[in-house]
C-alpha positions as CSV (number, residue, x, y, z in Angstrom):
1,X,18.3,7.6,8.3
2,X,21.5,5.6,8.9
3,X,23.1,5.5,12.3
4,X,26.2,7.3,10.5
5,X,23.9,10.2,9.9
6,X,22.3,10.3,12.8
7,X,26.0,11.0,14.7
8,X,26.9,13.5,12.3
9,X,24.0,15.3,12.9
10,X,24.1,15.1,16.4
11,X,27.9,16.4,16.6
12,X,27.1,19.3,14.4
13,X,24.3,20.0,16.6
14,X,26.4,19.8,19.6
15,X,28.9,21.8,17.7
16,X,26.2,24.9,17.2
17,X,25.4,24.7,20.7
18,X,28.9,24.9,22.1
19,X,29.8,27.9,19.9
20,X,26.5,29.7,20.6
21,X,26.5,29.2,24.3
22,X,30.7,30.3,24.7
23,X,30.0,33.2,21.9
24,X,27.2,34.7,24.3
25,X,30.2,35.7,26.8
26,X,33.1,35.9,24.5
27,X,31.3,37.7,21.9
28,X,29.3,40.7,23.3
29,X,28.3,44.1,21.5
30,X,28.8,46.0,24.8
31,X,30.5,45.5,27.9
32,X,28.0,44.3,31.1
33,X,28.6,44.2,34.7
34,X,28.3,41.1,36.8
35,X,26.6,41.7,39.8
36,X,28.3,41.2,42.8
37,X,25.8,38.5,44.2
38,X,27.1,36.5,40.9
39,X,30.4,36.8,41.3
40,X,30.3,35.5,44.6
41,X,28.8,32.7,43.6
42,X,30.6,31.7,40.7
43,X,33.8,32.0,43.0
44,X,31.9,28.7,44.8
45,X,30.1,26.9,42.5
46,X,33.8,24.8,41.9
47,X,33.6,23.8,45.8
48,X,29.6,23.4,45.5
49,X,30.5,20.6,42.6
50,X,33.5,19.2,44.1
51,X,31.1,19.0,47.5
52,X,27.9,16.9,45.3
53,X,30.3,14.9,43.8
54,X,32.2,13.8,47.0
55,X,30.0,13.8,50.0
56,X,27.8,10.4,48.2
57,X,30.8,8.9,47.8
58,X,31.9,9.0,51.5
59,X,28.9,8.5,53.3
60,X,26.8,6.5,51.0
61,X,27.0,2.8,49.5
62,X,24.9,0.5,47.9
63,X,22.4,3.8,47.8
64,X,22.0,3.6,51.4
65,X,23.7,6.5,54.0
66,X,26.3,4.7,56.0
67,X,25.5,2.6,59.0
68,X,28.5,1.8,60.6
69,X,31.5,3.6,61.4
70,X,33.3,0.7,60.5
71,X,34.1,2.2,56.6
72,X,37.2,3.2,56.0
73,X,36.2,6.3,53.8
74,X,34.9,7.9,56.9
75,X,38.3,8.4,59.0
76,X,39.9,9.0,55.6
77,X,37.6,12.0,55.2
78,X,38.0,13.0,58.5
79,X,41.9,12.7,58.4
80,X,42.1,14.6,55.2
81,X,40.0,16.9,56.1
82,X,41.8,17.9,59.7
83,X,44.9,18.0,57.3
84,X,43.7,20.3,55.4
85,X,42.6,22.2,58.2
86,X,46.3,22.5,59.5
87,X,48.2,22.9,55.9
88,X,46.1,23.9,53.2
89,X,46.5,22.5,50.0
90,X,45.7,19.7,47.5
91,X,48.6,17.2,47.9
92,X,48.6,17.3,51.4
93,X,44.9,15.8,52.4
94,X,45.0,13.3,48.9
95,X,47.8,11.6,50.6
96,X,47.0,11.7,54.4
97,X,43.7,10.3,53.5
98,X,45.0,7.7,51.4
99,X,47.5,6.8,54.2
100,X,44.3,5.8,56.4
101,X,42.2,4.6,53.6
102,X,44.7,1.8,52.5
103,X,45.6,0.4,55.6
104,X,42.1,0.2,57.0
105,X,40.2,-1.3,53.6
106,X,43.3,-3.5,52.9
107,X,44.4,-4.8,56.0
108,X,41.3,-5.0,58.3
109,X,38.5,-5.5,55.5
110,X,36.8,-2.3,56.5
């Protein structure tokens, strides 16, 4: 088979598997209740993501948990996050943190 092939294939597959898994939920014979203990935890599998996808970036480089407290991503997490603790939002802790990120990795090398 040529390699042409092989991708259409493989989007069409793709393409089955996408409709099938989306029609499950959009496309029921009957109405069904979620159970409560679901619900809740759809509600926070956004921040359980956002959480795996942030917490090795701030305190892990090179593979390796951070050593020092010399990194600059570590006051900038902890700046953004007492910001967010004081005036909830998204803006608000992107920018503070940023605002001791760049200084501290710019200026002093951190």
């Amino acid at each position: 088979m040529t390699s042409g092939l092989h991708t259409t294939l493989a989007i069409l597959g793709l393409a089955v598997v996408t409709v099938v898994a989306r029609g499950f939920f959009l496309f029921p014979r009957r109405a069904w209740a979620v159970p409560l203990w679901l619900q809740r935890s759809l509600q926070l599998a956004p921040l359980a993501a956002l959480v795996a996808v942030l917490a090795p970036e701030i305190f892990m480089a090179n593979g390796h948990l951070v050593s020092t407290w010399r990194d600059a991503r570590l006051p900038a997490a902890l700046a953004a996050t007492l910001w967010y603790a004081w005036r909830p939002g998204v803006l608000g802790p992107l920018i503070v943190g940023l605002c001791v990120y760049l200084p501290l990795r710019l200026l002093l090398g951190w």
